[in-house]
C-alpha positions in Angstrom: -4.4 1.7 13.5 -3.7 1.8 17.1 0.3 1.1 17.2 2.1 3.9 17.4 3.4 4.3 21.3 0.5 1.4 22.0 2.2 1.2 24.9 0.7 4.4 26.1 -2.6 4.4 24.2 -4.8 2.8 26.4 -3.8 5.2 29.5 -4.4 8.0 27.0 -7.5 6.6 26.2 -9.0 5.6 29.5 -8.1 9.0 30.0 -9.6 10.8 27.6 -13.2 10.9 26.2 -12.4 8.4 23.5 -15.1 6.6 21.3 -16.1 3.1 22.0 -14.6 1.8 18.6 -12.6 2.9 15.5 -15.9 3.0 13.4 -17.9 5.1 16.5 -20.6 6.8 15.0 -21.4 9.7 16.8 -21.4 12.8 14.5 -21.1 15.2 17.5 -17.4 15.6 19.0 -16.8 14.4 22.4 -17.3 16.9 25.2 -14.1 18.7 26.8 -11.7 18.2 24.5 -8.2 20.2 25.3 -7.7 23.3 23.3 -5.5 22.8 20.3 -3.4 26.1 20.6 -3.0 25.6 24.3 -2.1 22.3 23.9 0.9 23.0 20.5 4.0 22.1 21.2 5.3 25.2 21.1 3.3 26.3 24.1 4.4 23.0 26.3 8.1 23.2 24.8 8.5 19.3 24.1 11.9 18.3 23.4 13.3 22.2 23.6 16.6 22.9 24.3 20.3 20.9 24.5 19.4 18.8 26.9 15.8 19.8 27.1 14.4 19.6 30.0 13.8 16.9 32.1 9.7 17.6 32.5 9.8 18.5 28.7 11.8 15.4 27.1 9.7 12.7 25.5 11.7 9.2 25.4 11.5 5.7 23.9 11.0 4.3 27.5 8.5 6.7 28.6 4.5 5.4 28.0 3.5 9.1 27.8 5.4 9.3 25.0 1.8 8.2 22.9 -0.7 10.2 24.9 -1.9 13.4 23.9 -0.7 16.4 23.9 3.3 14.8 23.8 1.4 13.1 20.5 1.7 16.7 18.1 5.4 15.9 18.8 5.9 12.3 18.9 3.6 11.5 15.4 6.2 13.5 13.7 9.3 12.1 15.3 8.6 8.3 14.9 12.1 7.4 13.8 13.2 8.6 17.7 11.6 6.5 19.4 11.2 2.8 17.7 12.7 0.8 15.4 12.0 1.2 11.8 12.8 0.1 8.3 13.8 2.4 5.6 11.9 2.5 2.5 14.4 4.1 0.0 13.2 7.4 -2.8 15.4 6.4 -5.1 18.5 8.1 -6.6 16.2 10.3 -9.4 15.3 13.7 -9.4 12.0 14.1 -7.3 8.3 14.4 -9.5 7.1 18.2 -9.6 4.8 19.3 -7.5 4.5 22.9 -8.4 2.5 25.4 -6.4 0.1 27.6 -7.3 -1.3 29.3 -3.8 -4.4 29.8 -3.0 -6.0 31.2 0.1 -8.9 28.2 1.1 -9.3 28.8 4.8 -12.2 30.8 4.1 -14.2 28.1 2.7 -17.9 27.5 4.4 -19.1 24.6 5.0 -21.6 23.3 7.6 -20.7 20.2 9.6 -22.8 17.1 9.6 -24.3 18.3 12.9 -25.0 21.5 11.3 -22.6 23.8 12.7 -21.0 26.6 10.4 -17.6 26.2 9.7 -14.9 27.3 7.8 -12.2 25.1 6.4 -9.0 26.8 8.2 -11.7 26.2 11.9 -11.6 22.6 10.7 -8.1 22.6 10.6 -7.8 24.1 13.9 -10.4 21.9 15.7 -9.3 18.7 14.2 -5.6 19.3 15.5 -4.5 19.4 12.1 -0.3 18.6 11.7 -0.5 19.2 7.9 -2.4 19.4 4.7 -2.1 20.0 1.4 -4.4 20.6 -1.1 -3.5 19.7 -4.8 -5.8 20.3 -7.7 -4.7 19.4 -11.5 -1.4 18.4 -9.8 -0.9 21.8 -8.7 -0.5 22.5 -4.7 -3.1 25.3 -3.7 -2.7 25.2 -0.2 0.0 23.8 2.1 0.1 24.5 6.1 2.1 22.4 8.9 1.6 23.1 12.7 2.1 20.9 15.6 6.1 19.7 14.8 5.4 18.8 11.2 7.5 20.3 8.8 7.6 20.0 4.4 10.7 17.6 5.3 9.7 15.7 8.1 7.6 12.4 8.0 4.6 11.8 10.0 2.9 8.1 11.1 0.4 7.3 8.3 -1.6 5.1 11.2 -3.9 2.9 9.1 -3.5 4.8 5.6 -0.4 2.4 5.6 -3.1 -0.5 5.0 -4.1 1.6 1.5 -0.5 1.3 0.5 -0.6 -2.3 1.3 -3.8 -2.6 -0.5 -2.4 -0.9 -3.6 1.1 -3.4 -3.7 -1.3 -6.1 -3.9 -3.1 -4.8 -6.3 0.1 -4.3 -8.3 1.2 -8.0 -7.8 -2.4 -8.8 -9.1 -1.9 -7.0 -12.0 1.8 -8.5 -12.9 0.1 -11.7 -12.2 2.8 -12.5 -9.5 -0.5 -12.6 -6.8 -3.7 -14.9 -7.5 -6.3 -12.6 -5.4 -9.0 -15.9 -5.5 -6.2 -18.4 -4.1 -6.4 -19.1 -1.1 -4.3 -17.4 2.0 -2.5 -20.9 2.8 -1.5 -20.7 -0.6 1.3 -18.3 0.1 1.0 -19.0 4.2 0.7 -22.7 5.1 1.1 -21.5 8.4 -2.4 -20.3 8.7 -4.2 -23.6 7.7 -5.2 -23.7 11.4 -5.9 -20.4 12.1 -9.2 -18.1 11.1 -7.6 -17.8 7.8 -7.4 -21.2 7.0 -10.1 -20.7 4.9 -9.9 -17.9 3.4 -8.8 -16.3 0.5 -6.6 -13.1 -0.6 -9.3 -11.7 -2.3 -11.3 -11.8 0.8 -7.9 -10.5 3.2 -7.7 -7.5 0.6 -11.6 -6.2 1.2 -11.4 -7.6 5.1 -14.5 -9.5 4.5 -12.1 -12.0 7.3 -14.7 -13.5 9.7 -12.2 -13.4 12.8 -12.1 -13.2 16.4 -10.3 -9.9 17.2 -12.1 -6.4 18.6 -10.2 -3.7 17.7 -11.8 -1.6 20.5 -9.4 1.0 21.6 -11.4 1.7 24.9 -11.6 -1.9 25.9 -7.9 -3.1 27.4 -9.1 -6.5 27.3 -9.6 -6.3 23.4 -6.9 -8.0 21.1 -5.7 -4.9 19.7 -3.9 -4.7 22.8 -2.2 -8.3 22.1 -1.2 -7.2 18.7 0.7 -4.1 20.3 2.6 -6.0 22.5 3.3 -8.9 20.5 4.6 -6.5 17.7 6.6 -4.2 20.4 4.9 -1.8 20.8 3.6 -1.9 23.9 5.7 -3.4 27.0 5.2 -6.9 27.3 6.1 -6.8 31.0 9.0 -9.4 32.8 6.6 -12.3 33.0 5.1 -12.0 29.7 4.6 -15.1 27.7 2.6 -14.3 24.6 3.3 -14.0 21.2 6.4 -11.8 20.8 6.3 -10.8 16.9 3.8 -10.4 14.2 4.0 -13.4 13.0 4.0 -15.3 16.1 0.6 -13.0 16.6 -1.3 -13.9 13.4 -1.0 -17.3 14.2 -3.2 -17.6 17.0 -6.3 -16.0 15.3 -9.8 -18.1 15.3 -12.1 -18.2 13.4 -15.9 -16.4 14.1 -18.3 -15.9 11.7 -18.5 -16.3 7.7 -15.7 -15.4 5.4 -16.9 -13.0 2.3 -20.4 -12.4 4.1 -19.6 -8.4 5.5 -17.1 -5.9 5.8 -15.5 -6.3 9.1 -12.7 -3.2 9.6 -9.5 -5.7 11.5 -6.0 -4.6 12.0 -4.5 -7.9 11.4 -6.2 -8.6 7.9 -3.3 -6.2 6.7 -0.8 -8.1 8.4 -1.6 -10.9 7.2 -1.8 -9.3 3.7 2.1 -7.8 4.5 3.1 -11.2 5.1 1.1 -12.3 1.5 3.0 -9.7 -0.2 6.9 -10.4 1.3 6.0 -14.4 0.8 4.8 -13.7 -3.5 7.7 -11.0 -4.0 10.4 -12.6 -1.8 11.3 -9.2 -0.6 10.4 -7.0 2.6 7.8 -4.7 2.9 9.8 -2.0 2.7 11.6 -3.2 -0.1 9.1 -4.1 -1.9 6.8 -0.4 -1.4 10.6 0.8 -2.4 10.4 -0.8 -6.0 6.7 -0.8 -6.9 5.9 2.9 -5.8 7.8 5.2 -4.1 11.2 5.1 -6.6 8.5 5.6 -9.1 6.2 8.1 -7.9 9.2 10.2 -7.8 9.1 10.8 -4.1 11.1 13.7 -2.4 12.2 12.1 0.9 12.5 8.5 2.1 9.7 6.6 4.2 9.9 4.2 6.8 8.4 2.1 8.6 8.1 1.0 12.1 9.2 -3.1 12.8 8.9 -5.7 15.5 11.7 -7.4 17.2 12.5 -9.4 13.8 12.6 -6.5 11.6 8.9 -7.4 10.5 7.4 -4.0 9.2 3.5 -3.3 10.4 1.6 -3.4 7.5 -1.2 -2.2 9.4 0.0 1.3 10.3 3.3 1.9 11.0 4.3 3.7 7.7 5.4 7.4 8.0 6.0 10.1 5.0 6.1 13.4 4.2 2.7 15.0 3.7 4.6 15.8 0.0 5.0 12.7 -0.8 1.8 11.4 0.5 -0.2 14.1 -1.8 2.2 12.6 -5.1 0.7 9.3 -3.9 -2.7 10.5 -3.9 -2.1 12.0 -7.5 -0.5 9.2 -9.3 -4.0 7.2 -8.2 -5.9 10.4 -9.5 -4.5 9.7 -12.8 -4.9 6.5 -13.5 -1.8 5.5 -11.7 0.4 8.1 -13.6 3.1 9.9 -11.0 3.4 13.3 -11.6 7.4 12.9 -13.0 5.4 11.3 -15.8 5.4 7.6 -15.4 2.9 4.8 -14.9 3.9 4.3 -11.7 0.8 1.8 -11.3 -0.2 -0.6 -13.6 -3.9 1.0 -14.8 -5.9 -2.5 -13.8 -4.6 -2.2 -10.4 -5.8 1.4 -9.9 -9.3 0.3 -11.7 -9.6 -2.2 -9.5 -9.7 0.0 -6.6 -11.9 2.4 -7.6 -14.6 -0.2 -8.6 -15.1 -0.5 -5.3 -16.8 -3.2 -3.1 -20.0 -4.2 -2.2 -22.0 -1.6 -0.7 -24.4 -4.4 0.6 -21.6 -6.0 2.8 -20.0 -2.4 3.8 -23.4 -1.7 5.3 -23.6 -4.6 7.5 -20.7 -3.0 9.9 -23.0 -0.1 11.2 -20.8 3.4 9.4 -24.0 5.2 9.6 -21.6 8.4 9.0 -20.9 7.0 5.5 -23.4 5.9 3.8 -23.2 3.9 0.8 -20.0 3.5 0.5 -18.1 0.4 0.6 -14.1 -1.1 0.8 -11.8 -2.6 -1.5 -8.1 -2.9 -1.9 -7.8 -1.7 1.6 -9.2 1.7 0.3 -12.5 3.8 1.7 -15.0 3.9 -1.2 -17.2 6.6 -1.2 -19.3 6.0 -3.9 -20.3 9.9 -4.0 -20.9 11.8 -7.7 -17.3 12.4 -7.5 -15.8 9.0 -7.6 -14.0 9.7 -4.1 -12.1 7.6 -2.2 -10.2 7.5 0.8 -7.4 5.9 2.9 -8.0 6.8 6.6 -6.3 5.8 10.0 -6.7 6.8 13.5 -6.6 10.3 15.5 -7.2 12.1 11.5 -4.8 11.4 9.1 -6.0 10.7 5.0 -5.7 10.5 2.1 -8.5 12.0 -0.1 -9.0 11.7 -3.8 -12.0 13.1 -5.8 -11.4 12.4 -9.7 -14.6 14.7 -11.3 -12.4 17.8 -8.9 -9.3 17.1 -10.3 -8.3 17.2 -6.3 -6.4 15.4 -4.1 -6.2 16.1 -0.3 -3.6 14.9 2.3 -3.7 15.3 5.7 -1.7 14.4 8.4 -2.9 15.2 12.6 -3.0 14.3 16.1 -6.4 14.4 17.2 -6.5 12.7 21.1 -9.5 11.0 20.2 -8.7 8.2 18.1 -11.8 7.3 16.0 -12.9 8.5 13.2 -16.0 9.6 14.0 -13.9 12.4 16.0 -12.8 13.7 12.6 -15.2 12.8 10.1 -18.0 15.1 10.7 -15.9 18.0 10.0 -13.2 16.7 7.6 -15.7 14.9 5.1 -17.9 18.1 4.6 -15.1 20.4 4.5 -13.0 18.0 1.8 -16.4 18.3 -0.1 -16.6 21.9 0.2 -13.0 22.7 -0.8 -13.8 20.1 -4.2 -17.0 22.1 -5.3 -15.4 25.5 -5.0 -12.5 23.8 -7.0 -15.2 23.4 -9.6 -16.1 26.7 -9.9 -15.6 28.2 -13.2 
């Protein structure tokens, strides 16, 4: 999810060896990437004194605000520098999440390109911001760098869309969404747009056949229209496109077959946000508020970034604390049971995640670095002897939950490369690694 300071992200990307595509499958990371630990920002000083600096301060106005390496201080200081909408805890005690430590660092793995590596290298090369490893709900292992702190939320990117995913799954489940009826069921505004035609079923698994390239390397690609329609990227003086979300989604045409193949889009998520405020009548904000995070007995508010209208991006814009990103994860562990206790989350709509899709039509968009899996609910499917499943977003942050471990990882970062395929071939084998030394009598 490319939003956060879009404004700046193609600079940083054209300047930068970044992938061709959010899917790029390369398992070998790009040459010449800068060093992590000359690059923290305690070694540049962002943001440092009272007034810092004038060639340390990162501002709302300033497009290297989203270019790496001001990004280890800007992902964890959203709330600075944009607009957002709060998504309340809750006036209840927060769930437990008691601790257990647990040295993992030393972990081995090898990476998909063979390398030896150990898990605490991954988290070094990977420009790690947090993680947190919980097993049987207890956390074993818990590190922040970059500007991250236990307190301090971080941009999801595109594990947003998994939360989005997992409300519509809920409305499903209280029967107050009909996931075969069609989009202009809830949206008559898209009966002459690529949705038109589609249904929710088919926005929830992006199986969306629409015209929009969510190439971060191309600044030609509609990703870039998106930003600046949503705000966040400058539209210019003479600008005369779409100047919200909304006004955004409605332009969309149609290419390609609905329901043939998995097709990984941005904008299937807003138009799913926009499903989910139209069947509750509430924002999104309000709405993640009530279904999960009150719930889920969360320690610290969320919020989301918004457009010029207040309109929340659905597709990545949410930020948490990596706490209450990991008592996320292990309510959907159990079934949909938050660690305080409740069902957070009706059974049926965690079941219906973790049935997965269709391998066949996940196969058919070219993720040679993850094989057989497959997408539903706006969730990463491994379909590994674990049951895993992910949510991902851009430049490394996740969401990983492996049932037959009894594990949940969360993981926030600020890789300068934004694809996945920077991350994957270390993170996936090292999550793997840290699950099968869980499992170890």
């Amino acid at each position: 999810m490319p939003l956060l300071f879009a404004r700046a992200a193609l600079a940083a990307a054209l300047a930068l060896p970044v992938m061709s595509s959010l899917h790029a499958q390369s398992p070998a990371a790009p040459a010449a990437l800068p060093d992590p630990a000359a690059t923290s920002v305690g070694a540049l000083g962002w943001m440092q004194g009272f007034p810092p600096p004038p060639d340390k301060q990162i501002t709302f106005d300033d497009p290297r605000g989203g270019a790496y390496p001001r990004t280890r201080w800007t992902f964890s200081h959203v709330r600075e520098t944009v607009p957002t909408a709060n998504v309340w805890r809750g006036s209840g005690a927060p769930s437990p999440l008691p601790s257990t430590p647990r040295d993992l660092s030393g972990i081995a793995f090898k990476a998909m390109g063979g390398e030896p590596m150990t898990f605490g290298e991954m988290l070094t090369r990977t420009y790690t911001d947090g993680i947190l490893v919980l097993h049987r709900g207890n956390v074993l292992y818990e590190k922040y760098f970059g500007a991250l702190t236990p307190e301090r939320p971080h941009i999801a990117m595109s594990v947003t869309k998994s939360f989005v995913g997992t409300l519509a799954a809920i409305l499903v489940a209280e029967g107050k969404l009909e996931a075969e009826a069609p989009v202009t069921k809830y949206l008559p505004e898209l009966k002459d747009t690529a949705y038109g035609d589609a249904t929710v079923r088919q926005v929830m698994d992006m199986t969306i056949g629409v015209h929009y390239s969510e190439n971060y390397a191309d600044p030609k690609a509609e990703i870039w229209n998106y930003a600046r329609a949503g705000g966040m990227m400058v539209q210019g003086p003479n600008y005369s496109g779409p100047k919200s979300f909304y006004e955004f989604l409605g332009t969309l045409k149609k290419e390609g077959a609905h329901g043939d193949s998995f097709a990984y889009k941005t904008v299937n998520a807003e138009v799913l946000a926009w499903i989910l405020r139209r069947a509750s009548n509430q924002s999104l904000a309000d709405l993640l508020s009530e279904k999960i995070w009150r719930r889920i007995g969360a320690e610290q508010d969320a919020y989301f970034m918004v457009d010029r209208i207040g309109t929340e991006s659905g597709g990545g814009g949410l930020n948490t604390t990596l706490r209450d990103l990991a008592r996320f994860g292990e309510t959907l562990r159990n079934g949909g049971r938050a660690p305080n206790g409740e069902q957070a989350i009706p059974k049926a709509a965690v079941a219906d995640i973790t049935r997965g899709g269709d391998p066949a039509k996940f196969v058919k968009a070219g993720y040679t670095l993850l094989p057989g899996w497959s997408y539903r609910d706006m969730w990463w499917i491994t379909n590994n002897p674990h049951g895993a499943f992910m949510a991902r977003g851009i430049h490394g942050q996740s969401i990983y939950v492996d049932p037959k471990a009894e594990m949940v990882i969360v993981r926030y970062a600020a890789h300068p490369v934004a694809a996945n395929g920077a991350n994957d071939p270390l993170t996936l084998p090292a999550f793997q690694a840290v699950a099968e030394a869980l499992m170890q009598p």
